[in-house]
N, C-alpha and C positions, 0 to 999 in steps of 0.2 A: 614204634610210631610216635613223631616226636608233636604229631598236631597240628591244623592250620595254623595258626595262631603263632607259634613259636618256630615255623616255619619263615615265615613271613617277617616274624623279629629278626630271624640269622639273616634270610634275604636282606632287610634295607639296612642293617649292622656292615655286608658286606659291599653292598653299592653306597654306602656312606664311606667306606674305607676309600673304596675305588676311586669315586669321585673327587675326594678328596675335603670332603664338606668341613667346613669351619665350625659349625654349629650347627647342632639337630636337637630340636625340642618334641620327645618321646612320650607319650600319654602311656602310660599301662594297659591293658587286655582287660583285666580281670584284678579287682585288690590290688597288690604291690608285693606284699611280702614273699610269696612265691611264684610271685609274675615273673614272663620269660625276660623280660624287658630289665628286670632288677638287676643283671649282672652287671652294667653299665656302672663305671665307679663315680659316675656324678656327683658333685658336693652339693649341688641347687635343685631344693626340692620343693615344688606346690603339692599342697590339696586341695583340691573343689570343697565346693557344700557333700556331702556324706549324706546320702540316705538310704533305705532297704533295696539296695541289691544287689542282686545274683546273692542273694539268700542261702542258696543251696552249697555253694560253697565258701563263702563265707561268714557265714554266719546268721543269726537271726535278731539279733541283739545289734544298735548302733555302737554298743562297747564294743564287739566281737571282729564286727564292719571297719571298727576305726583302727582296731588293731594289726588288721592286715592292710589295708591305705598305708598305716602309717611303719609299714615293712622297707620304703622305700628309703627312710632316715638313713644317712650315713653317717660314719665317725667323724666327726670334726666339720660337720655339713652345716647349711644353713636350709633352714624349713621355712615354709611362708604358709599358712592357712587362712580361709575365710572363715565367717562368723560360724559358728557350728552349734548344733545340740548342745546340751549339757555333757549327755553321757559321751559325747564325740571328742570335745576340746577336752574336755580331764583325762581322758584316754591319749588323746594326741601330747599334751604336755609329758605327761609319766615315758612314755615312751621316747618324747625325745632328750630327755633324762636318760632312760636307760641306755639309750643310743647316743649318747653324747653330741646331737644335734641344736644347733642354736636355732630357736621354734622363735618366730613372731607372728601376730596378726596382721595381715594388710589394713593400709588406711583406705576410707570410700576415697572414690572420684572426685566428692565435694572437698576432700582435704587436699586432696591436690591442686583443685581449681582454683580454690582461696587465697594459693600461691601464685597464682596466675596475673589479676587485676584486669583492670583496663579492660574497654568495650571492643578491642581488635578481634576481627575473626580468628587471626590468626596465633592469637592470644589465646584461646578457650580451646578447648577438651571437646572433640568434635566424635561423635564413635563412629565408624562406617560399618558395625554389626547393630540391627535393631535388638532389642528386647530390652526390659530392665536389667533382667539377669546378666547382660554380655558387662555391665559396667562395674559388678563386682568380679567379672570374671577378667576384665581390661585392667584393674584396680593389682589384680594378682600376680598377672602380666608384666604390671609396671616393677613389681617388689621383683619377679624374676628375673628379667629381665637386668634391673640393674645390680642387682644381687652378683649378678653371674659377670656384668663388661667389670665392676668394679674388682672383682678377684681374679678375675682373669687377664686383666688390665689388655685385650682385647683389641679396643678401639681405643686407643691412649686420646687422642685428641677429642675424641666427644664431652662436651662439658654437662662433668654430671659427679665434677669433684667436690662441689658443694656440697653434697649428699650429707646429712648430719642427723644421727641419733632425736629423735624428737625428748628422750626417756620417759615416755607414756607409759605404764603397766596398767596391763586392764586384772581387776580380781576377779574371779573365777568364783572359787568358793574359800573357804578359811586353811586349805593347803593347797590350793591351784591359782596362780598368777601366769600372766603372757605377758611379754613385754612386745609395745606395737612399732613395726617396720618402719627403718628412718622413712620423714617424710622430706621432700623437695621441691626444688621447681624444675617441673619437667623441660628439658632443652627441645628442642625444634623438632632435631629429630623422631624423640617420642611422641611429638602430637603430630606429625605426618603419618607414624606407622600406624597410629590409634584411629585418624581420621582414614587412612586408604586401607585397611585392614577391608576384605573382601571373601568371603566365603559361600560360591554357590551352594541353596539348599538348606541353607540355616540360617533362622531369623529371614527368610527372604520373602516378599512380598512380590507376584507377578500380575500384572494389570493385564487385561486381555484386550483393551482397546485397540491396537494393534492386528491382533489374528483378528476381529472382530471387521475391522476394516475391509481387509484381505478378503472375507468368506461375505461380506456381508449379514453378519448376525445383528443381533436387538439385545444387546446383554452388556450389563455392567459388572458381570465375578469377575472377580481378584482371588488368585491363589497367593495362600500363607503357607510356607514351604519351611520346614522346622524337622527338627529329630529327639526325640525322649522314649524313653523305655520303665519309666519308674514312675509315680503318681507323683512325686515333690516335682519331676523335671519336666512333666506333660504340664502341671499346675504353672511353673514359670513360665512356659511355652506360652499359655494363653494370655499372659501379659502387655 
């Protein structure tokens, strides 16, 4: 019995073949390191914020936690992570060491926007997912994202060859450094995809003025329409 889950990974492995898709951006199940999703020889890897769970099979400890997240390291890969724990990011460093992966930190939103100037709308960093959290999660986006056209040279004409080393290193502790993800000025098309980015059901806000009209009701609820399974990602939710 191979399992929902890993069923479902061979399924869209082999309508990604079929179809012929260019690019598929793959979340994990479950951890990374023995997730079904890990065969994939990708060099471009993110990690979320890290926090308690699925406990039961990974661990109970954020060391235990980061060490399977961080299973997804490939040889000669490049890593992006957001801001982490203690015991998370020293865990994620050592490992991408052991895994000969080149580990950076994402820079915030506001580092990119800095880049930016000028009062044009179409000059600024618009998100089309609410919540605070989506902006560290657009921020990691961005490092994947270019991470991935620049080595893959991809989309050759999109300009995004200024891309340049900032050599930021952030210290950890007195044997943990990270050095932080070049930073840039996002071209056009990045702030189209950051601003039309759309996802029913998450971060989504539904006003009922509408159905209200229709039925005739006397009511002003608004549904918040979100997903979290863990107490850190319920706590961002309510942001």
């Amino acid at each position: 019995d191979i399992g929902y889950f890993r069923f479902l990974s061979i399924l869209s492995f082999y309508i990604f073949q079929e179809e012929k898709v260019d690019v598929a951006v793959v979340e994990v199940g479950i951890g990374g390191r023995t997730d079904s999703t890990n065969v994939l020889p990708t060099k471009t890897h993110g990690v979320a914020k890290i926090g308690y769970d699925h406990c039961s099979v990974l661990g109970n400890t954020l060391t235990d936690i980061s060490y399977e997240k961080s299973g997804i390291f490939k040889n000669g890969g490049s890593g992006f992570t957001v801001e982490q724990e203690l015991e998370s990011i020293v865990k994620l460093i050592d490992r991408a060491v052991e895994k000969n992966t080149d580990l950076s930190l994402i820079n915030s939103l506001d580092d990119y926007s800095s880049l930016l100037g000028g009062d044009d709308t179409d000059n600024k960093i618009i998100l089309g997912l609410n919540g605070f959290y989506q902006t560290v999660n657009a921020s990691l986006a961005i490092s994947l994202v270019s991470n991935f056209l620049v080595s893959s040279n991809l989309v050759p004409n999109l300009d995004i060859h200024s891309i340049d080393d900032n050599n930021s290193v952030v210290i950890i502790d007195d044997n943990h450094s990270i050095k932080k993800a070049p930073l840039f000025k996002l071209p056009q098309e990045f702030l189209n995809g950051l601003k039309d980015a759309y996802w029913p059901g998450r971060s989504q806000s539904i006003n009922m003025s509408y159905f209200n009209e229709q039925h005739q009701l006397n009511s002003d609820i608004s549904f918040y329409l979100d997903g979290a399974h863990t107490m850190s990602s319920i706590n961002a939710c309510s942001l």
